[in-house]
C-alpha positions, 0 to 999 in steps of 0.5 A: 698383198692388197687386202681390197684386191684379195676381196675382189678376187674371191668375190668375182671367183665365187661369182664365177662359181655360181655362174658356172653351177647355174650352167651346169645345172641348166646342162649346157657346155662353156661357152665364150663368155665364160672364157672371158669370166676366167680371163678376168678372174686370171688378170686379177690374180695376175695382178696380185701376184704381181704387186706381191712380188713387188712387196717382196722385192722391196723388202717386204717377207711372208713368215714363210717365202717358200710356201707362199711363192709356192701358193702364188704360182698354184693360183696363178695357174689354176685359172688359165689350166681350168678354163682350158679343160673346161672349155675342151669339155663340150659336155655339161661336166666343163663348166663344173670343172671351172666352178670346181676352180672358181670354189678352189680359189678364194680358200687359196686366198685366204691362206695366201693371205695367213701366210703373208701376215699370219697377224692380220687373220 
């Protein structure tokens, strides 16, 4: 795992959250913008999921490949299944699911993280 990229991820989730909150606060539904939000948040976490399996390929182990493959793909879905029902959510309760997502995310990520190098946390 990248450790700068696992900090990217959880700072843009938690922006993202923010954002969302504010829009859900203010009662307004997703709007476009907030689909590309998540479509970066998803491409970085593509990207980690990538160079991870990559590692594991070259011969590098989490303690447990199970569990951590099992955390990987759950974080790998859980940006593309929110922004849809969030986006499908024409009321103010959409944005919230993403924030809910984007508050979800970075906690994955740190255990992600315990997983792959329980040394290093």
């Amino acid at each position: 795992m990248v450790d700068g990229l696992t900090t990217t991820i959880e700072i843009a989730s938690l922006a993202m959250a923010v954002w969302c909150l504010i829009t859900t606060f203010r009662d307004r539904p997703m709007v476009v913008p907030h689909l590309v939000g998540m479509a970066v948040l998803w491409l970085l976490v593509i990207a980690q999921a990538v160079v991870s399996t990559v590692q594991m390929a070259g011969g590098e182990r989490p303690a447990e490949t199970a569990t951590f493959i099992g955390y990987l793909a759950t974080i790998v879905l859980i940006p593309p299944a929110c922004a849809t029902w969030g986006f499908v959510e024409r009321t103010r309760w959409g944005p919230a699911v993403i924030a809910f997502a984007c508050l979800i995310l970075p906690v994955m990520m740190v255990r992600l993280q315990q997983v792959w190098d329980p040394a290093h946390v």
